[in-house]
C-alpha positions as CSV (number, residue, x, y, z in Angstrom):
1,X,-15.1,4.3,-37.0
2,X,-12.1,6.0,-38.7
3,X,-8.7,7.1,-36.7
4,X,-7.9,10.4,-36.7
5,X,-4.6,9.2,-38.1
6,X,-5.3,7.0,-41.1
7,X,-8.2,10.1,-42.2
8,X,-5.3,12.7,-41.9
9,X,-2.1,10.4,-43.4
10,X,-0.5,11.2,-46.7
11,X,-0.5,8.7,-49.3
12,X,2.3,6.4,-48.9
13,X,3.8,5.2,-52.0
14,X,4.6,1.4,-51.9
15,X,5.8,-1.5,-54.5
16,X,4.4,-3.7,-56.7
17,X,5.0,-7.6,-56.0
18,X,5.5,-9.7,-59.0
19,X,7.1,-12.7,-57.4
20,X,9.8,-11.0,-56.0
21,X,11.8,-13.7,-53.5
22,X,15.3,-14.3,-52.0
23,X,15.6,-11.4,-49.7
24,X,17.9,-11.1,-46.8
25,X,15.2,-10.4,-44.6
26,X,11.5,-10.3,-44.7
27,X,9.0,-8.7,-42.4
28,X,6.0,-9.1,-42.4
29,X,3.5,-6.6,-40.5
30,X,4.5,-2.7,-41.9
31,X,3.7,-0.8,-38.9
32,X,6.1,1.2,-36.4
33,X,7.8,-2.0,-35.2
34,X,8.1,-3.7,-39.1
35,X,9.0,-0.7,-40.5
36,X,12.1,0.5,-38.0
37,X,13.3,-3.3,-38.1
38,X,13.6,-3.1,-42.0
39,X,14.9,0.1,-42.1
40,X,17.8,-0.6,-39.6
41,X,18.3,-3.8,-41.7
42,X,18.3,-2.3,-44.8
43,X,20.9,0.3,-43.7
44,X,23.3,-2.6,-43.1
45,X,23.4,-3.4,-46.6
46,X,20.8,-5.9,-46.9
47,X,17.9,-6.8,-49.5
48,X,14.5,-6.7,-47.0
49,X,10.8,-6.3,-48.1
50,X,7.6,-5.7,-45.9
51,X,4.8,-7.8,-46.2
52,X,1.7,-6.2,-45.1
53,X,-1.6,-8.0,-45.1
54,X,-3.7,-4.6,-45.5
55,X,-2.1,-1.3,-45.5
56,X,0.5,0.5,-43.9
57,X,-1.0,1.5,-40.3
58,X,-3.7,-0.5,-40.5
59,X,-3.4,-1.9,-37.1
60,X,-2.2,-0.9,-34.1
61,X,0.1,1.6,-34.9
62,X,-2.5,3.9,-37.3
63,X,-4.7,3.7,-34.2
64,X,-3.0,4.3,-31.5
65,X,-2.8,7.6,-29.3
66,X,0.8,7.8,-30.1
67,X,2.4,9.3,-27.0
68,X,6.1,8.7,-26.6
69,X,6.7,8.5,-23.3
70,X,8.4,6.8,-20.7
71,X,5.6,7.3,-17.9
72,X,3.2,4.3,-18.8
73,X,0.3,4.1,-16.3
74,X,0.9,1.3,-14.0
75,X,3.9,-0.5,-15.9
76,X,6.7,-0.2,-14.0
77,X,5.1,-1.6,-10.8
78,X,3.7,-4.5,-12.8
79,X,6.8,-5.1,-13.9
80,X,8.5,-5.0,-10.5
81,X,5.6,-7.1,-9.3
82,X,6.6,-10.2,-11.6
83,X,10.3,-9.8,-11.9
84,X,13.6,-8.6,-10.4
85,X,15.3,-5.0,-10.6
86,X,17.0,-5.9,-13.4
87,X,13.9,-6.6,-15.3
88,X,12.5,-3.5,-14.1
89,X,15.6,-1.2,-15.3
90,X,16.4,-3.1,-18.5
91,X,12.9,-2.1,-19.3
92,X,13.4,1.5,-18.7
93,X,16.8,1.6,-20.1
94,X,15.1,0.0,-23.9
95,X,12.6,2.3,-23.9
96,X,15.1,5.6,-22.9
97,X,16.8,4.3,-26.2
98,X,13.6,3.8,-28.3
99,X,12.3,7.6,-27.5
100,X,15.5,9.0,-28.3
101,X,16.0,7.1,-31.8
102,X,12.3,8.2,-32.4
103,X,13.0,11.9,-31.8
104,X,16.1,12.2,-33.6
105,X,14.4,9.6,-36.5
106,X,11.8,12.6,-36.6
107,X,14.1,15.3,-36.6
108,X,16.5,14.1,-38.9
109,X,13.5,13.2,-41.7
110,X,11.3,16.7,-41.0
111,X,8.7,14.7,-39.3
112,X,7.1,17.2,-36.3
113,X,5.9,16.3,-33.0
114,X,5.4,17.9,-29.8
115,X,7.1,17.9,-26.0
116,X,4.6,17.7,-23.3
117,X,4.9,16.7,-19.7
118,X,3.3,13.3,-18.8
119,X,1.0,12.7,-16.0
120,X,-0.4,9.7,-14.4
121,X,-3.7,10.6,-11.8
122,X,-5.4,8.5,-9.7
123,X,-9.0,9.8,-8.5
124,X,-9.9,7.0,-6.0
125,X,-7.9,5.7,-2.8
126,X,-6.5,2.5,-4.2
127,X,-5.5,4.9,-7.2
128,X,-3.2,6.8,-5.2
129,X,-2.0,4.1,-3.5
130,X,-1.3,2.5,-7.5
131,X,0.3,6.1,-7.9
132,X,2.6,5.6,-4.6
133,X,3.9,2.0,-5.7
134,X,4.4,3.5,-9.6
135,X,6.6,5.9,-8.1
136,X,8.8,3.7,-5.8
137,X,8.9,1.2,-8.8
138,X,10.3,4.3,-11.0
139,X,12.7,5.7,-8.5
140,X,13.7,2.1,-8.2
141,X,14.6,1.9,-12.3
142,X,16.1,4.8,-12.3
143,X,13.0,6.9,-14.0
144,X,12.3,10.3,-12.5
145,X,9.0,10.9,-11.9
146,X,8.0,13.4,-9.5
147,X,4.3,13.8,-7.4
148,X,1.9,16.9,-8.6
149,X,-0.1,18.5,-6.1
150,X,-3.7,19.4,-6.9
151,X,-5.4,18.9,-10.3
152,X,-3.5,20.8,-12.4
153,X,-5.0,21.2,-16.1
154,X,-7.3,18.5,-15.3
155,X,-11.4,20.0,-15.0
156,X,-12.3,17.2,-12.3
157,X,-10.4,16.5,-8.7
158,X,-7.9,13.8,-8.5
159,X,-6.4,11.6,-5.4
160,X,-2.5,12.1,-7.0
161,X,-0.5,12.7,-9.8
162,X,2.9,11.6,-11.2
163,X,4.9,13.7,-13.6
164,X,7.4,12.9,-16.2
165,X,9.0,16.2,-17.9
166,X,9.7,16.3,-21.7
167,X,8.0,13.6,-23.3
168,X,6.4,13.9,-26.5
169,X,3.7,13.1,-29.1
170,X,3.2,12.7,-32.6
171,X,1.1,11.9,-35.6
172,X,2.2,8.0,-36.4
173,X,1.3,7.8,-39.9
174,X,3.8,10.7,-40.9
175,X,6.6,8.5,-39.5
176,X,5.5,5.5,-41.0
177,X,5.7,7.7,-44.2
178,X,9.4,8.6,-43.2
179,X,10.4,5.1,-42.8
180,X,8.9,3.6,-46.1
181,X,10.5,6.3,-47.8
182,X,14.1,5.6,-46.2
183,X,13.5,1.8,-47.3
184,X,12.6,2.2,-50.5
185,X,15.7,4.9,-51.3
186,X,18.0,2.1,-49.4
187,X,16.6,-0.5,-52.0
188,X,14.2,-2.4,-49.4
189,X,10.2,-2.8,-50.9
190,X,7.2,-2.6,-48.9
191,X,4.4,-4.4,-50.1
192,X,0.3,-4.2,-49.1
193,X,-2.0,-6.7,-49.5
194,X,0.2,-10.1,-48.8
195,X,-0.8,-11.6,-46.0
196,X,2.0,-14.3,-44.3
197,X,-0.4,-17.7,-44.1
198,X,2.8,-20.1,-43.2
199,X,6.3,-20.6,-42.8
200,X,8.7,-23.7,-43.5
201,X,12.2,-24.1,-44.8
202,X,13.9,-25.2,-47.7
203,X,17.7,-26.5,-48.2
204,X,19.2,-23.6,-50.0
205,X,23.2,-25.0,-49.9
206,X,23.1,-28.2,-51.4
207,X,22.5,-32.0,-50.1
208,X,24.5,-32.1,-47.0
209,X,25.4,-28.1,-46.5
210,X,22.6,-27.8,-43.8
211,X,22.4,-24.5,-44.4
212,X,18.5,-23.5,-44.9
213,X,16.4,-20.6,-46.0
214,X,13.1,-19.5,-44.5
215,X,10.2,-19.9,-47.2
216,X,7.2,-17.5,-46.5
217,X,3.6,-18.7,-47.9
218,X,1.4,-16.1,-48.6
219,X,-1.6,-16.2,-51.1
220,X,0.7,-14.6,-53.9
221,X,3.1,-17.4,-53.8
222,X,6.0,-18.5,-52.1
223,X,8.7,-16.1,-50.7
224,X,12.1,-17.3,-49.5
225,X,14.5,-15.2,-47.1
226,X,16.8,-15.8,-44.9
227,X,15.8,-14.4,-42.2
228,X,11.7,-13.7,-41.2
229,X,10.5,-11.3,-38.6
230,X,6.9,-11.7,-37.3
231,X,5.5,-8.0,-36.5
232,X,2.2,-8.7,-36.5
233,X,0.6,-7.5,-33.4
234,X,0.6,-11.3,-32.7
235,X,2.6,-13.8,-34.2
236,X,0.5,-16.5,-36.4
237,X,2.4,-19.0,-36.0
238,X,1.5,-21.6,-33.6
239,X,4.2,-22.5,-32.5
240,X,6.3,-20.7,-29.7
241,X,2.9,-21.3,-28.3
242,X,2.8,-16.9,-27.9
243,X,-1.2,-16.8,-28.2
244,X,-1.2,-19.2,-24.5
245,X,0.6,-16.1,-22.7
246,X,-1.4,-13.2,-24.3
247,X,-4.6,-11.5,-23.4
248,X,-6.2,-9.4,-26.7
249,X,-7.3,-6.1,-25.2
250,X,-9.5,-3.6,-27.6
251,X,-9.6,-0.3,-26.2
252,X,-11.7,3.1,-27.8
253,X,-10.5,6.6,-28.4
254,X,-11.9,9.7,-30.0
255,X,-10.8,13.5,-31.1
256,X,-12.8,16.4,-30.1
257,X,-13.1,20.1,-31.0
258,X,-13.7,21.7,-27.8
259,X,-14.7,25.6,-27.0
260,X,-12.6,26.6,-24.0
261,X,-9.6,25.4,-22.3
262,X,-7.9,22.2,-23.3
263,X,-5.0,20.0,-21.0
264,X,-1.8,20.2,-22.7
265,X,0.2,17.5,-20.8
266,X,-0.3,13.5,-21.6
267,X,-2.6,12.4,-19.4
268,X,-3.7,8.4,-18.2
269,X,-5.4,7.3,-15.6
270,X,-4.0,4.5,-13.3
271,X,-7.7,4.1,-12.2
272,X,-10.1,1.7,-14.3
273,X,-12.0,2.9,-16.7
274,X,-9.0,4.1,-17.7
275,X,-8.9,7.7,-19.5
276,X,-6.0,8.8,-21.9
277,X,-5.9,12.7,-23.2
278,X,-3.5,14.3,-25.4
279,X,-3.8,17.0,-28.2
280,X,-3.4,16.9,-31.1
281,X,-3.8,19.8,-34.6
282,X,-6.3,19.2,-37.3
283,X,-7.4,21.5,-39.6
284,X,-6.0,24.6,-38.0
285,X,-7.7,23.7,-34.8
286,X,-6.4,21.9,-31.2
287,X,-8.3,18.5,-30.4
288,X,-8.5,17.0,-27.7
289,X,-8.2,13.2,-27.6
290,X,-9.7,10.8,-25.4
291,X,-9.2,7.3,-25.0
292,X,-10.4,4.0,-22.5
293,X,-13.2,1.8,-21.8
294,X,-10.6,-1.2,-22.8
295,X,-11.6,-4.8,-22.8
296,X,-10.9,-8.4,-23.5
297,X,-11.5,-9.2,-27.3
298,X,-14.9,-10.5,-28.1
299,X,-15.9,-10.7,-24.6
300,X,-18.0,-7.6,-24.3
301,X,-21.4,-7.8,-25.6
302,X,-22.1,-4.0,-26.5
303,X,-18.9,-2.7,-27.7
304,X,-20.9,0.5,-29.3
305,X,-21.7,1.3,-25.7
306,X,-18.3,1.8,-24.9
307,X,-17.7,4.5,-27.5
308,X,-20.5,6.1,-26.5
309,X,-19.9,6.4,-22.7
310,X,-16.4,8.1,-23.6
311,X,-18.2,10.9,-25.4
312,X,-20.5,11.2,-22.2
313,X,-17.4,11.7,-20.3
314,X,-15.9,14.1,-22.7
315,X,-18.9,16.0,-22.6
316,X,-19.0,16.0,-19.0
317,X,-15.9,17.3,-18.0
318,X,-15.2,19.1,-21.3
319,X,-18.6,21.1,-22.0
320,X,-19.5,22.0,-25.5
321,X,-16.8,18.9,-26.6
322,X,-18.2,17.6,-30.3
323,X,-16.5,14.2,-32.0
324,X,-14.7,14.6,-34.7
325,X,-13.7,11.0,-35.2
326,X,-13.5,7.8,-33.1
327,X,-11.6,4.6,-33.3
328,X,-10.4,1.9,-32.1
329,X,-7.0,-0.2,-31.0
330,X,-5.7,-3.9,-30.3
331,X,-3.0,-4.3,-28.1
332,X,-1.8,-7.7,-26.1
333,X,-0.9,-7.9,-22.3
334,X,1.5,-10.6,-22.1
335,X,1.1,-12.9,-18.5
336,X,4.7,-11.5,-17.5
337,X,4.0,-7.9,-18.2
338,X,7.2,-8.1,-20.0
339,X,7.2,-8.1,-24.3
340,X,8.0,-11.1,-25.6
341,X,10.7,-10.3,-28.0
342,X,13.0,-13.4,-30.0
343,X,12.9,-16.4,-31.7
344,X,10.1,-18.4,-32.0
345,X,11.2,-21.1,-30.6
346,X,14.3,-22.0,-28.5
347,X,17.5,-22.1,-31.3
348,X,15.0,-20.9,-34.2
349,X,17.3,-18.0,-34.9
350,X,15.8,-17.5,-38.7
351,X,12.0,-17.0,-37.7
352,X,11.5,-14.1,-35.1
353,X,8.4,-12.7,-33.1
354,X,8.1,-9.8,-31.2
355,X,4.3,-9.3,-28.8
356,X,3.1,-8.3,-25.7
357,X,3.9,-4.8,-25.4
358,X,0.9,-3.9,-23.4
359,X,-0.8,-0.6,-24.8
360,X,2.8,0.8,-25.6
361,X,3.6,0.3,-28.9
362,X,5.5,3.8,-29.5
363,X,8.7,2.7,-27.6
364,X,8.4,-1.1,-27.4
365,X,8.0,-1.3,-30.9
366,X,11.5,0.7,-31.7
367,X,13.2,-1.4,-28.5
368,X,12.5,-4.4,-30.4
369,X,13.4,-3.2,-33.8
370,X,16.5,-2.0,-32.1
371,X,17.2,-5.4,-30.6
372,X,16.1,-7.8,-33.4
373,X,18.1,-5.4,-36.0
374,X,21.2,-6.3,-33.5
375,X,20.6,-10.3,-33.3
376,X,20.5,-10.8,-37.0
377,X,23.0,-8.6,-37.5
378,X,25.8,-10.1,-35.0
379,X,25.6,-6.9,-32.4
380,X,24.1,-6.7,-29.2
381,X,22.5,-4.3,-26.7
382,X,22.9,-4.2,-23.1
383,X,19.6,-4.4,-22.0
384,X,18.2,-6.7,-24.4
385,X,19.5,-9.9,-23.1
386,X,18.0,-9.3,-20.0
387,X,15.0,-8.1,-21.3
388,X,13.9,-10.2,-23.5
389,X,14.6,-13.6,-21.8
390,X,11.6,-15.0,-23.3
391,X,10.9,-16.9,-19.8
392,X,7.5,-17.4,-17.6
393,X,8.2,-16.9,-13.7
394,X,7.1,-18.6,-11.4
395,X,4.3,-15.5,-10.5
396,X,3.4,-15.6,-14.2
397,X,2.2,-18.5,-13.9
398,X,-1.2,-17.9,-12.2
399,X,-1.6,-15.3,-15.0
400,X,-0.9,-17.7,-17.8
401,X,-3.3,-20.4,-15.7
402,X,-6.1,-17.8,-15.6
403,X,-5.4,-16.5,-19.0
404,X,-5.8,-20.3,-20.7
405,X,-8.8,-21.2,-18.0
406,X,-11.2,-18.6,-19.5
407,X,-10.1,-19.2,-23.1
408,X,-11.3,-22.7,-22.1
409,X,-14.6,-21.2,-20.1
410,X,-15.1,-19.1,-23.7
411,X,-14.8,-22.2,-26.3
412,X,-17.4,-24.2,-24.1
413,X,-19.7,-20.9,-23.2
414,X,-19.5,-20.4,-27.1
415,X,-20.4,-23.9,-28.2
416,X,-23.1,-24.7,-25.6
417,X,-24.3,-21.5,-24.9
418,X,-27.3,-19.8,-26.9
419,X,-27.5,-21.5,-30.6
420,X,-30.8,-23.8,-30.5
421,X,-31.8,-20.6,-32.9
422,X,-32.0,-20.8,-36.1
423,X,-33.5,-17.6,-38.3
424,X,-33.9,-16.4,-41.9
425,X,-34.2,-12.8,-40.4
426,X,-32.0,-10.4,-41.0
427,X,-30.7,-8.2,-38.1
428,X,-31.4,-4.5,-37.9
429,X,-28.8,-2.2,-39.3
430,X,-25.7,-2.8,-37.6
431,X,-26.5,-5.6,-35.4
432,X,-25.4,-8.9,-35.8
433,X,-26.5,-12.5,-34.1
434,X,-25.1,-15.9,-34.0
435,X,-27.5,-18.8,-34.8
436,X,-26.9,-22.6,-35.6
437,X,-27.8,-24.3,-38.7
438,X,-26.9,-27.8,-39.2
439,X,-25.3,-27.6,-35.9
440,X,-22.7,-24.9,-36.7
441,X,-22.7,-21.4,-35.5
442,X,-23.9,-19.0,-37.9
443,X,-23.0,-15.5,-38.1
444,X,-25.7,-13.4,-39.5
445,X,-25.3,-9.6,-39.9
446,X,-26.4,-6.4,-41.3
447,X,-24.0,-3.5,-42.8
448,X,-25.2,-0.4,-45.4
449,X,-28.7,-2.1,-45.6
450,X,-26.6,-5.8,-47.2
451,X,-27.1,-8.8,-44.9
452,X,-23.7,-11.4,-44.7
453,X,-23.7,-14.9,-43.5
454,X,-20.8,-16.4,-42.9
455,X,-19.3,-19.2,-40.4
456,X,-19.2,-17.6,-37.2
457,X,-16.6,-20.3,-36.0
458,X,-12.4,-18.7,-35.8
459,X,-10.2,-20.2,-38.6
460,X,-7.8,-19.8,-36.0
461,X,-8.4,-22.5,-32.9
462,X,-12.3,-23.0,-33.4
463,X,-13.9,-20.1,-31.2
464,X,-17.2,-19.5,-31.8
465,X,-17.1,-15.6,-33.0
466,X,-19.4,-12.5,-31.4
467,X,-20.4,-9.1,-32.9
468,X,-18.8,-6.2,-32.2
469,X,-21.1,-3.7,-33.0
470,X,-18.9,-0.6,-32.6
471,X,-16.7,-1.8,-35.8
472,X,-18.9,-3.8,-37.6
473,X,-16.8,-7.2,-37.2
474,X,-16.9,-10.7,-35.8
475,X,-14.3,-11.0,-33.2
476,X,-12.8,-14.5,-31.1
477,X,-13.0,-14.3,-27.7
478,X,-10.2,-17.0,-27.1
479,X,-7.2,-15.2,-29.0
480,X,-8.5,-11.8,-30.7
481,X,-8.5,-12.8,-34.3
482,X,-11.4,-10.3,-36.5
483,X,-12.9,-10.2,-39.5
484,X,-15.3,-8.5,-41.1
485,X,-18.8,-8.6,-42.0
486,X,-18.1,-10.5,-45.0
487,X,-15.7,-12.7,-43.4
488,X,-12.5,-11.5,-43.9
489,X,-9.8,-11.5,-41.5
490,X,-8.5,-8.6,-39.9
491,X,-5.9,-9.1,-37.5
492,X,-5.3,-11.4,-34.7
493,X,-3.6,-14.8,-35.0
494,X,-6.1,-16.2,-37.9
495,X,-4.8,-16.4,-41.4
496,X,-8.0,-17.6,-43.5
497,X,-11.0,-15.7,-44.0
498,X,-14.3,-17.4,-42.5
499,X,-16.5,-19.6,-44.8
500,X,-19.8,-17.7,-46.5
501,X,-22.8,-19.5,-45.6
């Protein structure tokens, strides 16, 4: 599985680290949200560098659909649901500034994108009854959608629509490009292949000045800065406490080439399974792309089937569609249904986080870029304070309960459940099982005809791992840390790669 994006993207020129320390600033995570924070930082004069475990776009942002748009599903209602008015329109008033940077960001560098109308449809009765509290929750903020009768574009009957006019979409990794290339001419350095595995503090003013700076660890060494911003999808640092209020989702999409008539608006179902369409121009030719079938990391046991019951879809409602490539996307729904945006703890103004943004990265990413950029920098935005108050309601609560209570159910289930086997055999191609040997689940798996054993237990908080067969990788089920075949970590809270065994 291969985005769209990363298989279409431009090399991306980056630095070379040879111990390089004492920035002003360092960020570590280099995709939309990293790169915007250290760009804004860097045009204030200072000295940042990115840190980016893999490559530029590796994560979420070189997988994601990409719209920009201020129609999100079911958001604003969620958001009404757990908080106040105020909530709700600080939330719509960050991301009115985020699109509006992007777009002028992209026309200001030469990056394209497109305008399209965007559409929310329901297809059952509770969907358009989803639909009729979206659009009170809008009105409400201050967004202006506006009800669609009839299908429109769509090849299959719906319940109701919302519409949001002028909204757009974009290629991700051609503004990634555009930012790298702004650092870098402002004397900011990105560099792949460092991944942050702890943080502390060192005295940097003399015995009694108080005055500290933030030292980074990383497998190259030590860096120190004075200020470190976590944009890593999740922060992996412990404490703050962030992974408690966050549920990893992984979610499928694929681009088609398709014979006849293709939808040109954005299109998301509030409905479960959800469906996401958008186009998008490869090779001289219009795709279509589709995206859904989401799900709690590690706890679905035949991920591969997902990705194939979104090409049956395609195919149904779009006859003649062919894949051209598929993917897949992390995201994390925080209990609140709010990003969690700050320090990482209470008066820790050098270390910051920023999480939860809930499938939509485009604009949350830039809000909190926006709004970081401002803190460290001594400004302000109106809408931040109230946004980001980093606080659990009272009706977030039960979320958070829930949340924690089947992390809990999944450590046990993981531990007692299923590993009195112990085998020598290898798995068929692209399968993978966990066994125990010596008491300690084993993961045992097979990629391009090579069979890889390694501990199938997360570096992270101990969860015993599962194969996701889709993508080839063991994946936690209590907090969404991955890693590959051979062990190595891909994303999630976990910072050391899993024993061979």
């Amino acid at each position: 599985m291969h985005s769209l994006w990363l298989d279409t993207a431009d090399g991306i020129p980056v630095d070379t680290y040879t111990g390089q320390s004492g920035f002003d600033s360092v960020v570590a995570g280099a995709g939309l949200t990293g790169l915007s924070t250290a760009v804004l930082l860097a045009r204030a004069g200072q000295r940042v560098a990115v840190l980016e475990a893999r490559s530029i776009g590796a994560a979420t942002t070189g997988h994601t659909t990409a719209k920009v748009s201020l129609l999100q599903g079911g958001q604003l209602s969620r958001i009404s649901s757990h908080h106040d008015s105020a909530a709700a329109a600080a939330y719509v008033a960050a991301q009115q500034e985020a699109q509006a940077w992007i777009l002028r960001y992209c026309e200001e560098h030469q990056v394209g994108y497109d305008r399209r109308d965007a559409y929310t449809y329901a297809t059952t009765p509770q969907g358009a009854d989803d639909l009729a509290a979206e659009q009170r929750a809008s009105h409400a903020a201050g967004l202006p959608v506006e009800t669609v009768s009839g299908s429109g574009e769509l090849p299959f009957a719906v319940t109701g629509m919302l519409r949001l006019a002028d909204q757009a979409q974009l290629h991700p990794m051609r503004l990634l490009a555009a930012l790298v290339a702004e650092l870098r001419s402002r004397g900011g350095s990105v560099f792949e292949g460092i991944r942050v595995t702890g943080v502390g503090h060192a005295n940097d003013g003399g015995a009694g000045t108080g005055a500290r700076t933030v030292t980074v660890r990383t497998r190259l060494g030590d860096v120190q800065t004075g200020t470190l911003v976590l944009a890593t999808g999740t922060p992996m640092l412990n404490r703050g406490g962030h992974f408690g209020v966050l549920t990893p989702k992984r979610s499928y999409a694929a681009a088609f080439t398709v014979p006849g008539h293709i939808p040109a608006g954005m299109y998301l179902s509030i409905d479960a399974p959800t469906r996401s369409l958008r186009t998008a121009q490869h090779g001289g030719r219009e795709l279509l792309l589709v995206g859904g079938n989401g799900h709690v990391v590690g706890r679905q046991s035949h991920t591969r089937g997902l990705v194939e019951d979104l090409l049956r879809w395609t195919r149904q409602h779009f006859p003649g569609a062919e894949p051209t490539h598929t993917w897949s996307a992390q995201d994390y729904e925080p209990a609140g249904s709010l990003p969690y945006v700050g320090p990482v703890l209470p008066g820790e103004k050098r270390i910051l986080v920023v999480t939860g943004f809930n499938k939509w990265g485009m604009t949350n990413g830039v809000a909190a870029a926006l709004a970081l950029s401002a803190s460290i920098l001594g400004g302000d935005n109106h809408w931040a304070k109230e946004l980001y108050k980093s606080r659990i309601s009272g009706r977030d609560a039960a979320s958070t309960a829930e949340t924690n209570a089947s992390v809990g159910l999944e450590m046990l289930s993981g531990w007692l459940g299923g590993l009195t086997r112990t085998t020598q055999t290898a798995p068929p191609e692209g399968q993978g099982t966990v066994v125990r040997e010596n008491a300690r689940p084993v993961g045992v798996c097979t990629v391009d005809s090579a069979t890889h054993r390694v501990s199938a237990v997360c570096t992270h908080l101990g969860g015993v791992l599962s194969w996701n067969d889709a993508e080839a990788s063991w994946d936690c089920p209590l907090h969404g840390s991955r890693f590959s075949a051979e062990g190595k970590v891909l994303e999630g809270p976990a910072v050391r790669d899993l024993e061979g065994r």
